[in-house]
C-alpha positions as CSV (number, residue, x, y, z in Angstrom):
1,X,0.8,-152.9,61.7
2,X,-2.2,-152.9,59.7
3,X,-0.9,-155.1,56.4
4,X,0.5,-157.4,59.3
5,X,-2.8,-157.7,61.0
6,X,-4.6,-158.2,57.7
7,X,-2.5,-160.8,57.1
8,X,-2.7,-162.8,60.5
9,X,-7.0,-162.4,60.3
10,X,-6.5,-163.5,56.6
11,X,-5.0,-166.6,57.6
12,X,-6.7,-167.9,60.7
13,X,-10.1,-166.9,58.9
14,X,-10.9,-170.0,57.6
15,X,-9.4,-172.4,60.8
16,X,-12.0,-173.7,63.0
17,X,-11.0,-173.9,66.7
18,X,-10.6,-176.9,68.5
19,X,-12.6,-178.4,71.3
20,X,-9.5,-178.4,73.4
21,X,-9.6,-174.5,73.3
22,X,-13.3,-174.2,73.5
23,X,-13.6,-173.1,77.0
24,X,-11.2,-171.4,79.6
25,X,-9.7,-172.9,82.9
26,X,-10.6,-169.6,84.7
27,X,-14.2,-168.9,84.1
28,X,-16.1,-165.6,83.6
29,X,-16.1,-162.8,85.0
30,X,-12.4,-161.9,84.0
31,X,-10.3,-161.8,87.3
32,X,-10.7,-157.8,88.2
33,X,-6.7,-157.4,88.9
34,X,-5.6,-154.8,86.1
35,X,-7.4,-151.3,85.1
36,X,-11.1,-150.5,86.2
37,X,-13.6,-152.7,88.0
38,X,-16.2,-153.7,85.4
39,X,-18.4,-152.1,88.0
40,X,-20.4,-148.6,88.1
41,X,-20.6,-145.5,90.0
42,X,-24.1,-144.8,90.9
43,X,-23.2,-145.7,94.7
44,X,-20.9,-142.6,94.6
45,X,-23.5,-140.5,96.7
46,X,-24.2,-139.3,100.1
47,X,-21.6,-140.0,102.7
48,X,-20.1,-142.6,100.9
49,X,-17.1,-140.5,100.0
50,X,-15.0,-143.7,101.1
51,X,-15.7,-144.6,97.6
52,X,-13.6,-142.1,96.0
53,X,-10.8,-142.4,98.6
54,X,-10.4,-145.8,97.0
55,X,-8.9,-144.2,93.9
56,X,-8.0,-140.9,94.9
57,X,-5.7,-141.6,98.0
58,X,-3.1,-144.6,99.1
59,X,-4.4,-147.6,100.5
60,X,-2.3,-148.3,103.1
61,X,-3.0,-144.5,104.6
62,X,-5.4,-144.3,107.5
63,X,-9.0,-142.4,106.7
64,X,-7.7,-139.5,109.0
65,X,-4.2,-139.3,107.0
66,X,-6.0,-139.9,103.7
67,X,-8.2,-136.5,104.5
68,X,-5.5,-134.7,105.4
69,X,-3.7,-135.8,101.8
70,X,-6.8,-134.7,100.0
71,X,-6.7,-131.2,101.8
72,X,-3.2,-130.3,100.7
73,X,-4.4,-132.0,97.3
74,X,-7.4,-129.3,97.1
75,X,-5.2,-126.8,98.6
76,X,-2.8,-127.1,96.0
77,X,-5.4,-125.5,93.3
78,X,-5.4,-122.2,95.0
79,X,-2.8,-119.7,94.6
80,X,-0.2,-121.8,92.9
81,X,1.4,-121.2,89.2
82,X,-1.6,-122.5,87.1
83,X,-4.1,-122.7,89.9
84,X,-7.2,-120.3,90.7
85,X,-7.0,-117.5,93.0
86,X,-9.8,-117.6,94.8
87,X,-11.4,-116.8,98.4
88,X,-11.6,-119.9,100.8
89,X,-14.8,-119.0,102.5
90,X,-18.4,-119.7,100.8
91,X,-19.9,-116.7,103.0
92,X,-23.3,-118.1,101.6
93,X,-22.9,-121.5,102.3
94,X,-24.8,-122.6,99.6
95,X,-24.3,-126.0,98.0
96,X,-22.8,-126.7,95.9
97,X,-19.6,-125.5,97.0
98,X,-17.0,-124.5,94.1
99,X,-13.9,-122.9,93.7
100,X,-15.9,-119.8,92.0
101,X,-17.7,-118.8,95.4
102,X,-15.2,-120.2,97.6
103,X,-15.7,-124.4,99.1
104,X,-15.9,-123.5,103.1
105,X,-18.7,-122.1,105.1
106,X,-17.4,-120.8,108.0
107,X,-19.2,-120.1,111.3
108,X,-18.2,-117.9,114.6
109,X,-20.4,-119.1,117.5
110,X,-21.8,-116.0,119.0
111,X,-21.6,-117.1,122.6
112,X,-18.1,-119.2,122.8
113,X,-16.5,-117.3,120.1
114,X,-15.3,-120.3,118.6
115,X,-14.8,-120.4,114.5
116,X,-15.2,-123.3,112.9
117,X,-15.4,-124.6,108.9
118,X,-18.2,-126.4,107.2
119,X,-17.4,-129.9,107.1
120,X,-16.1,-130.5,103.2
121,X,-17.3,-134.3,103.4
122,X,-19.3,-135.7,101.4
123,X,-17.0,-134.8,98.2
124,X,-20.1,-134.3,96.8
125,X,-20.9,-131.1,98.6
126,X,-18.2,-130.0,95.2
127,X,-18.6,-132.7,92.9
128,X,-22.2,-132.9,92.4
129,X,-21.8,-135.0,89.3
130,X,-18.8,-137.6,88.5
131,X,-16.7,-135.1,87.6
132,X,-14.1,-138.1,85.4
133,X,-16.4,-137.8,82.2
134,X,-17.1,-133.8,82.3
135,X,-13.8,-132.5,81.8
136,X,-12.4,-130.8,78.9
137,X,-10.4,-133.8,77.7
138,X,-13.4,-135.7,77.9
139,X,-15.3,-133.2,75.5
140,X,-12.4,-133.6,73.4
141,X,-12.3,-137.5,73.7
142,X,-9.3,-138.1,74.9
143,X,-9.7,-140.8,76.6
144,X,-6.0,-141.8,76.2
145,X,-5.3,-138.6,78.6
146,X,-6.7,-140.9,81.4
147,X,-6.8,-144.1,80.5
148,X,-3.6,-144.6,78.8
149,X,-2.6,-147.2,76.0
150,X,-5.2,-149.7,77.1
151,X,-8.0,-147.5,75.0
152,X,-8.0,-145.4,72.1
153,X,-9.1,-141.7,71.0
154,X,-11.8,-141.9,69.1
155,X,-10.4,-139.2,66.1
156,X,-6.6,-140.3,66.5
157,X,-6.9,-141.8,62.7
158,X,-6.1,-145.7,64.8
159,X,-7.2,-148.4,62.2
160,X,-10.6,-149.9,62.4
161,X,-11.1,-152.3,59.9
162,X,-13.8,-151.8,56.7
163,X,-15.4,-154.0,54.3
164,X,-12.1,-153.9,51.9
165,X,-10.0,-154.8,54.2
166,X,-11.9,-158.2,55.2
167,X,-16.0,-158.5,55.5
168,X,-17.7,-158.3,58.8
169,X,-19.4,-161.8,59.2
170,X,-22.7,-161.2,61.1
171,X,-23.7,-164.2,61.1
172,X,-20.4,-164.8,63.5
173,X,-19.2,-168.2,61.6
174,X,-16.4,-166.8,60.9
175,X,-13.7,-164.7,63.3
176,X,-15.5,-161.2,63.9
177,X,-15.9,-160.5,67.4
178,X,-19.2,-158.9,68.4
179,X,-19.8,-156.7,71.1
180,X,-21.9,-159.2,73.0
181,X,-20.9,-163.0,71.9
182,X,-22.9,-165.7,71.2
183,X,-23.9,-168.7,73.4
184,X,-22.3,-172.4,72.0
185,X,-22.4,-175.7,73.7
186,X,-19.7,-176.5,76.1
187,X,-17.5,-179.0,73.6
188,X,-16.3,-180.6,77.6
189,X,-19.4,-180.6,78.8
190,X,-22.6,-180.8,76.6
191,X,-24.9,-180.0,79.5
192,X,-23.9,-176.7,79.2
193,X,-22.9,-173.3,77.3
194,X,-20.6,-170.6,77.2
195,X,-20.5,-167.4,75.5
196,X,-17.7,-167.0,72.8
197,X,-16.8,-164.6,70.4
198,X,-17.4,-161.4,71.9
199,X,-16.6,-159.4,75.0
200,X,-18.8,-161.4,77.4
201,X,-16.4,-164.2,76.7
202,X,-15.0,-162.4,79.6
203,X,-17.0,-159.7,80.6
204,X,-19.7,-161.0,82.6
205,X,-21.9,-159.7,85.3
206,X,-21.7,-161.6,88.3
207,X,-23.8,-160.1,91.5
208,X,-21.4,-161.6,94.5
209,X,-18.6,-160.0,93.4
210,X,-20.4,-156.7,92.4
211,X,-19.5,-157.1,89.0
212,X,-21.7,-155.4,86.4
213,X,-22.3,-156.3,82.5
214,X,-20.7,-154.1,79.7
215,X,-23.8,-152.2,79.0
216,X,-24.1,-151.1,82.4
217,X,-20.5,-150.1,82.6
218,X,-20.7,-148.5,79.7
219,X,-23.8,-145.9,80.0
220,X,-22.4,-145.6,84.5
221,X,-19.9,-143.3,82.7
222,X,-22.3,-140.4,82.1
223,X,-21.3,-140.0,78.3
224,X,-24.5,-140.6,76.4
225,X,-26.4,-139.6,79.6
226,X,-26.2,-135.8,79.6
227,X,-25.2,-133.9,76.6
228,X,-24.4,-131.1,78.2
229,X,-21.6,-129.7,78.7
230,X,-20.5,-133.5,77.1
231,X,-21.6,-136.9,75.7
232,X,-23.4,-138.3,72.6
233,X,-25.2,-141.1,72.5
234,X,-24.0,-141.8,69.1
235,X,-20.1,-142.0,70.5
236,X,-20.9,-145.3,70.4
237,X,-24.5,-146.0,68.6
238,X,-24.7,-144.7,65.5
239,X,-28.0,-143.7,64.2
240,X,-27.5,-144.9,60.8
241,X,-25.8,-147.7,58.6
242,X,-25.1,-151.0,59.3
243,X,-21.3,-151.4,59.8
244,X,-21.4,-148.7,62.3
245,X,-24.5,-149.4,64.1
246,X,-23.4,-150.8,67.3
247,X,-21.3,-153.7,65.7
248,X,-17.9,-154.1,66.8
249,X,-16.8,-151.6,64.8
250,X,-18.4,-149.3,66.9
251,X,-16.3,-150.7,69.9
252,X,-13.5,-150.5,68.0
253,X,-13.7,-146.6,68.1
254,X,-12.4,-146.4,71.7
255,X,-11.3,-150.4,71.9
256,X,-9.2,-150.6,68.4
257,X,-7.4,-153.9,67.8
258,X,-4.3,-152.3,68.3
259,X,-5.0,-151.0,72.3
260,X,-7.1,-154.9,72.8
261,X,-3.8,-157.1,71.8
262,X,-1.7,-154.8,74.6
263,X,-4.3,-155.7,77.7
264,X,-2.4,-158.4,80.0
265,X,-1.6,-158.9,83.5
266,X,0.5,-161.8,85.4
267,X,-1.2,-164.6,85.9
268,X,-0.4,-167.7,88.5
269,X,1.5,-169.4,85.3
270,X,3.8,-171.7,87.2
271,X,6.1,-171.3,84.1
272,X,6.8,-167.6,84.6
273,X,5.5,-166.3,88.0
274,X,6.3,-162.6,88.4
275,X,6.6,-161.7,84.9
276,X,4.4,-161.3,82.1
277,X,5.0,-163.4,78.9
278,X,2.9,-163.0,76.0
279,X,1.0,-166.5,75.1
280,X,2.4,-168.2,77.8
281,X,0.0,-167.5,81.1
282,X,-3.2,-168.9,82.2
283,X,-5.9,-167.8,80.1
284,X,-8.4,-164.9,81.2
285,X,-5.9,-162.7,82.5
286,X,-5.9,-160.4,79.6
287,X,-5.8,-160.4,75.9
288,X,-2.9,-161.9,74.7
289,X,-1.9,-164.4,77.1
290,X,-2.9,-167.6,76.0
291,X,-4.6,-168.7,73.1
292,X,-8.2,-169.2,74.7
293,X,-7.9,-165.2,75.0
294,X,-8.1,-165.2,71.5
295,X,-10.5,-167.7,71.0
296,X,-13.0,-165.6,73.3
297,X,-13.3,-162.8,70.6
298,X,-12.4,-164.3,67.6
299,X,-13.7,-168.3,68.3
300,X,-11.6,-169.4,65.3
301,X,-8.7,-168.2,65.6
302,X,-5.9,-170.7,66.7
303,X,-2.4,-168.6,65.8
304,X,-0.1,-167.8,68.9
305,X,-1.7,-164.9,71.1
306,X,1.5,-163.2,71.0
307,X,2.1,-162.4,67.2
308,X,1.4,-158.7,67.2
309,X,2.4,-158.5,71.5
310,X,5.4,-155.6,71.8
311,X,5.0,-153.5,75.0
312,X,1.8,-154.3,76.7
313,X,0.1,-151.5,78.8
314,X,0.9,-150.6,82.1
315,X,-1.8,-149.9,84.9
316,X,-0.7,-148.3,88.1
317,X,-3.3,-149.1,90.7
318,X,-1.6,-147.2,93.4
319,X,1.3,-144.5,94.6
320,X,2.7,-144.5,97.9
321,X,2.0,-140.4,97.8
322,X,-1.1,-138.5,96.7
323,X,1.3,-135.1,98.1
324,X,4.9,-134.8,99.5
325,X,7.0,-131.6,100.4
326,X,8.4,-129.8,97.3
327,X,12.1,-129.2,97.8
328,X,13.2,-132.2,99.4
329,X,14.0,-135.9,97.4
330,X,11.8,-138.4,98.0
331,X,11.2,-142.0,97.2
332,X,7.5,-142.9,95.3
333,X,6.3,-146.0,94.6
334,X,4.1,-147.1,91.9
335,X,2.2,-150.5,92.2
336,X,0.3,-152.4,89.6
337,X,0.7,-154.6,86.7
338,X,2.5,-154.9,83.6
339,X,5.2,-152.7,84.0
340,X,8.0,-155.1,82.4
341,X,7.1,-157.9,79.9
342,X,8.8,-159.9,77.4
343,X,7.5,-160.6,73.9
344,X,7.4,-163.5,71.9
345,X,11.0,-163.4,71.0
346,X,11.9,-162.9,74.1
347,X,12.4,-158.7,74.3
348,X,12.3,-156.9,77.9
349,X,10.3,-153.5,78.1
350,X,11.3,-151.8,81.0
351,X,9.2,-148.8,82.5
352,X,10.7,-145.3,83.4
353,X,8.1,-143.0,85.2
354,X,7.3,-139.4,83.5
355,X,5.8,-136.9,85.6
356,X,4.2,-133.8,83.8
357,X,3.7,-130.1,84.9
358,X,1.8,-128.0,82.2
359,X,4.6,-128.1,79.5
360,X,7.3,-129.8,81.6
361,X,8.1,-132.8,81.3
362,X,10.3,-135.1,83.6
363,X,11.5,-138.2,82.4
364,X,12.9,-140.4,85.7
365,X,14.7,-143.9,85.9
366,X,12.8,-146.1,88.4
367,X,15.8,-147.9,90.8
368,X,14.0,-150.6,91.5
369,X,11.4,-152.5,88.8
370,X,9.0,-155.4,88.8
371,X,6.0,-156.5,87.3
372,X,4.1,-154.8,90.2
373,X,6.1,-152.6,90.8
374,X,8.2,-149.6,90.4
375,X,10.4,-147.3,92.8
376,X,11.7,-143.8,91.6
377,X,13.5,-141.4,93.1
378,X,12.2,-137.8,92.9
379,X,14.9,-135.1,92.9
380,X,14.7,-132.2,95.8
381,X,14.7,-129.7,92.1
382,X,11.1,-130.6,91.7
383,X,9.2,-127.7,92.6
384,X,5.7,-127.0,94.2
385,X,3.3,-128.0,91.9
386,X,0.4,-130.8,90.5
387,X,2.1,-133.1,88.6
388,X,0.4,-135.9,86.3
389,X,2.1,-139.4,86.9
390,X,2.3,-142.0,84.0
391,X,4.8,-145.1,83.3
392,X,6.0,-145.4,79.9
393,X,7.2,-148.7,78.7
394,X,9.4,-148.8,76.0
395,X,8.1,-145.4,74.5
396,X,5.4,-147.5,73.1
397,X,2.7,-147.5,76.0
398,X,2.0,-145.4,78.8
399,X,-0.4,-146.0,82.2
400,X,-3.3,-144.4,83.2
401,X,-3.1,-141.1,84.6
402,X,-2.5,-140.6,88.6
403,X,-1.3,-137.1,90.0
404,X,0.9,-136.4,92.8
405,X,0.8,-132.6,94.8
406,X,4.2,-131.4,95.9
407,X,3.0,-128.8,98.5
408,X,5.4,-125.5,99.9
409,X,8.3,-126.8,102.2
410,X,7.2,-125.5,105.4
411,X,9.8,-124.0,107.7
412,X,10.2,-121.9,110.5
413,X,13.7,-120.5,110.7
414,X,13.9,-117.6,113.3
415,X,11.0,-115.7,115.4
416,X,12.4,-112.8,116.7
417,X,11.1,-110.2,119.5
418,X,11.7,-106.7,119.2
419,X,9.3,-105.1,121.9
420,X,6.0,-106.5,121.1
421,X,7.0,-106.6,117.3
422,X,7.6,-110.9,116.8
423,X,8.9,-111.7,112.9
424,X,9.0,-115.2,112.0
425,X,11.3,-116.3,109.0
426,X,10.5,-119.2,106.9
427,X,9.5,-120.6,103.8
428,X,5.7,-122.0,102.7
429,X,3.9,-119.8,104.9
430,X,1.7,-118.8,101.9
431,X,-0.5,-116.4,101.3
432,X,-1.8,-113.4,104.4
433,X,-5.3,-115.3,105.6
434,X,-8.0,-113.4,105.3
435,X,-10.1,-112.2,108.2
436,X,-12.4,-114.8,108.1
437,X,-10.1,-117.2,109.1
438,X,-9.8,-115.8,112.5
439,X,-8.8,-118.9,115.0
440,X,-8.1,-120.9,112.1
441,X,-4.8,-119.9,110.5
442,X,-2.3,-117.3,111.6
443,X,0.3,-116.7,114.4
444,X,-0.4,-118.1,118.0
445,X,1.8,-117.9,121.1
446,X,-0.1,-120.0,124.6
447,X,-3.0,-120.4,122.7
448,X,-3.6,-116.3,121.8
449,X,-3.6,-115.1,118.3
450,X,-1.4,-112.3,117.7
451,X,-2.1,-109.1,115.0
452,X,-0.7,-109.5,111.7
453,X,1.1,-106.7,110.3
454,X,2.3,-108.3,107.2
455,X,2.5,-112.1,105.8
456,X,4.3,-113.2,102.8
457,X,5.9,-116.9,101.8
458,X,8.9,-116.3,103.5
459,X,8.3,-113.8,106.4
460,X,5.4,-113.0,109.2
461,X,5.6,-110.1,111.2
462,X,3.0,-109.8,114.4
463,X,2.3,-108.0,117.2
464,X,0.8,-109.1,119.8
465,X,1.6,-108.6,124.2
466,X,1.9,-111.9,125.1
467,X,5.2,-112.6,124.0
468,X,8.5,-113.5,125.4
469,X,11.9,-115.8,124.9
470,X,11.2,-119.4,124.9
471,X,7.5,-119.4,124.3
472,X,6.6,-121.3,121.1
473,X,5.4,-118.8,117.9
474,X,2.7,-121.4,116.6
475,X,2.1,-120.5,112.6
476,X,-0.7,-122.3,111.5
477,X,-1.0,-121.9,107.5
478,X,-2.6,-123.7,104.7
479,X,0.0,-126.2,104.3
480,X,0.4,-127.4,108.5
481,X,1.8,-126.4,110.9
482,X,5.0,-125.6,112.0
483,X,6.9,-123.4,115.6
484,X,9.9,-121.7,116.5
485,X,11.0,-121.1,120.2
486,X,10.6,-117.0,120.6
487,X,14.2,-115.5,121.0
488,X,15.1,-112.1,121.8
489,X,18.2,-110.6,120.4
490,X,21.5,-109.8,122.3
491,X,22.3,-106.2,122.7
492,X,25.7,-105.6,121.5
C-alpha cells in the first residue's frame, strides 16, 4: 500500500490540473448524506433531549415509543451479565443522577398516596457532559471503536508520509493537501474563487443548512477542551516542529490517506444509480468518486480517483431496533450507505453484519443487501444482552458502531391460587423490586397490589385477599408488562 501510493503521488506530482477539473458541479458544503453532520453539539442542553433521540433511537419510532426503547436500553445496564448492580432509586435526588447513587427520585404523595418517579428527561439530568469523547476508548484513542474505517487510531502504526518519502510543499504548488486550502480564481468563471487543495474544498460552513467549519467541528468534540479525565490539545497541534505543527500531517494522525481514499457514498450518477462505483459518480459525494474529489486535496492530481479504491467504508445511519426480545428471531434492518461497491476492475464487496457481546462475536449473512441497505436475520439463540452492531465489507472495512439491547422474554405462563397464596410462572420477571417501588412494579389483581413472598426470573409467589379464578394477576416488572387469567386448581 504504501510503495503503491508513493508511486501514484510520485507520478501525478509534477501534472498540473486542467481547467476543466478546476471546480465541482456540486458546490460546497459536501452534501451531509454519509457519517456525521459537519455540525456541533453545544445545542445538546436543556430539554432538547430530541437531539440525542436523533442518533440514539429509530426514526421512524414515535417520541413516546422511542422513550420507551431508551428505558429498556438503560434498563439493560442493571443486573445483567456485564452490567452494574445497582439500586434504582436516587433517595437524594440530587443531580446529577448516575448509576452509582441510583438515576430515579422517587416520591409518595403524603395525602393521595400516590408514588411516582422523577422524570429522567432531559438525558442530561445523567449525562452532564457529551459523554461520546469521555469514555475509555476515547482515553485510549480508539476512534476506530466508534467511528469505524472512515478514521484512523492515532497509535495504530497507519502510514503518514515524512520528508523521505516525498517533501511536504508549503508553499502548496505542488500536490500536498493542507488542512485548510487555499483560494484560486474560478478557471469558468474569473469573477470568482474557490478553495482548493485542502479540506474546505468540501468542508465548508454554510449557516442555512446549520453546517459548521472544520475547526468548529473539530474542538465541539470536547477532546482538547478538558483534560480531564481525557483530551490533549496537542492530539492534533503539536507544540513543536514544523512537519507536525498543525500541517496535514497532523490531520493525517486520525484522517491517514489510507481511511480518506475509502470515504464515498452514491451519488445521482445516471450511469450507476444505486450502486457505488469508484471514479465514476458525481463529484462531492466522497473521496474517490470522481476525479474533482481528488483535485480538491491534491489540486494537481489528474490520475483516476479509483487507483487505490478496494472496499470503501460503510456508514449505518439507522436500525430498525434500538431493543427486541431475547429468545425469539427477529428481522433488523440497517440503512445507510456504502454497504456494496465495486472497484475499479469491477470487484463486488458485499457486507455481512457482526454483532459483538464482550468476547463473543457473531458473524450473520444479511438476506437482503443494497447500497442502503441491509436486512439480517437474528437467530432466537441470541441471548439477553447489549450487543455492538457493525457491517463489515469484505473483511476490509467495518461501520460505525450502533448497539442493539435484547431485553428478558417476558412471559406469564400459569398464576395459580392456593387459598390466598397466588404463584405466577414465567420467564423475565427479573429481579424482587425493592420497597421503594411500591405502586410501581410488582403483582396487581383490580388495581390492588398484593404481598410478595418471593420473586425470581422465573417464579412470583404473592399473597394478597383479593383474589379469585378469572381475575387478571397484573405483573408489572422492569421489562413491561405482562397478565395471566387467575386459575384455581381441580381437586382430584
Amino acid at each position: 500500500m504504501q510503495k503503491k501510493m508513493i508511486k501514484l503521488l510520485a507520478a501525478a506530482a509534477a501534472v498540473l490540473v486542467s481547467a476543466s477539473l478546476a471546480v465541482a458541479a456540486t458546490p460546497p458544503p459536501a452534501p451531509q448524506g454519509i457519517y456525521i453532520k459537519d455540525t456541533v453539539y453545544k445545542n445538546f442542553s436543556g430539554s432538547n433531549y430530541k437531539l440525542c433521540r436523533d442518533c440514539h433511537t429509530p426514526g421512524w419510532v414515535t417520541a413516546t415509543d422511542s422513550d420507551l426503547k431508551l428505558k429498556d436500553k438503560h434498563h439493560a445496564l442493571i443486573n445483567q451479565p456485564g452490567g452494574v448492580v445497582v439500586s434504582c432509586n436516587n433517595a437524594s435526588g440530587t443531580l446529577p443522577a448516575n448509576l452509582a447513587t441510583g438515576c430515579h427520585y422517587i416520591t409518595t404523595d403524603p395525602v393521595s398516596g400516590v408514588t411516582a418517579v422523577q422524570n429522567p428527561r432531559p438525558c442530561f439530568n445523567c449525562h452532564t457532559k457529551g459523554p461520546h469523547h469521555l469514555t475509555d476508548q476515547a482515553a485510549a484513542q480508539n476512534c476506530k471503536h466508534c467511528h469505524g474505517s472512515a478514521i484512523d487510531n492515532p497509535k495504530d502504526g497507519h502510514w503518514i508520509p515524512t520528508s523521505t518519502d516525498y517533501a511536504m510543499d508549503t508553499s502548496f504548488n505542488g500536490m500536498t493537501p493542507a488542512p485548510v486550502g487555499r483560494s484560486v480564481v474560478d478557471p469558468t468563471d474569473p469573477t470568482k474563487t474557490v478553495i482548493v487543495q485542502g479540506c474546505e474544498a468540501c468542508h465548508q460552513a454554510d449557516a442555512t443548512l446549520q453546517i459548521f467549519a472544520n475547526k468548529d467541528t473539530h474542538h465541539s468534540t470536547g477532546i482538547g477542551q478538558d483534560l480531564s479525565p481525557v483530551g490533549n490539545c496537542t492530539w492534533c497541534h503539536a507544540s513543536t516542529g514544523t512537519e507536525n505543527n498543525f500541517t496535514i500531517r497532523a490531520c493525517e494522525a486520525c484522517h491517514g490517506i489510507a481511511s480518506l481514499h475509502n470515504i464515498q457514498a452514491d451519488s445521482p450518477n445516471a450511469a450507476n444509480l444505486g450502486g457505488i462505483v469508484a471514479s465514476n459518480e458525481d463529484p462531492g459525494f466522497g473521496h474517490v468518486g470522481n476525479n474533482w474529489d481528488c483535485v480538491g486535496c491534491h489540486y494537481s492530481w489528474t490520475g483516476t480517483a479509483a487507483s487505490d479504491t478496494t472496499a470503501t467504508a460503510p456508514f449505518v445511519n439507522e436500525i430498525s431496533a434500538i431493543t427486541l426480545p431475547a429468545g425469539v428471531a427477529n428481522t433488523l434492518t440497517l440503512t445507510g450507505m456504502g454497504f456494496t461497491n465495486l472497484d475499479a476492475v469491477g470487484n463486488s464487496y458485499i457486507p455481512t453484519v457482526v454483532l459483538t457481546r464482550g468476547t463473543e462475536t457473531f458473524t450473520l449473512i444479511p438476506f437482503s443487501t443494497s447500497v442502503s441497505e441491509v436486512k439480517v436475520a437474528l437467530p432466537a439463540t441470541l441471548v439477553a444482552g447489549v450487543y455492538e452492531v457493525r457491517i463489515n465489507k469484505g473483511g476490509e472495512t467495518v461501520s460505525n458502531l450502533k448497539t442493539l439491547t435484547l431485553t428478558p422474554k417476558l412471559t406469564a405462563t400459569n398464576a395459580l391460587l392456593t387459598s390466598t397464596t397466588l404463584t405466577i410462572t414465567g420467564i423475565g420477571f427479573g429481579t424482587a423490586p425493592a420497597a421503594e417501588y411500591q405502586e410501581l412494579l410488582g403483582v396487581f389483581v383490580d388495581g390492588v397490589q398484593a404481598n410478595v413472598v418471593s420473586w425470581s426470573n422465573t417464579k412470583i409467589v404473592v399473597t394478597g385477599t383479593n383474589f379469585a379464578a378469572g381475575k387478571l394477576a397484573v405483573v408489572k416488572a422492569v421489562y413491561g408488562e405482562v397478565s395471566k387469567p387467575i386459575v384455581v386448581p381441580i381437586k382430584k
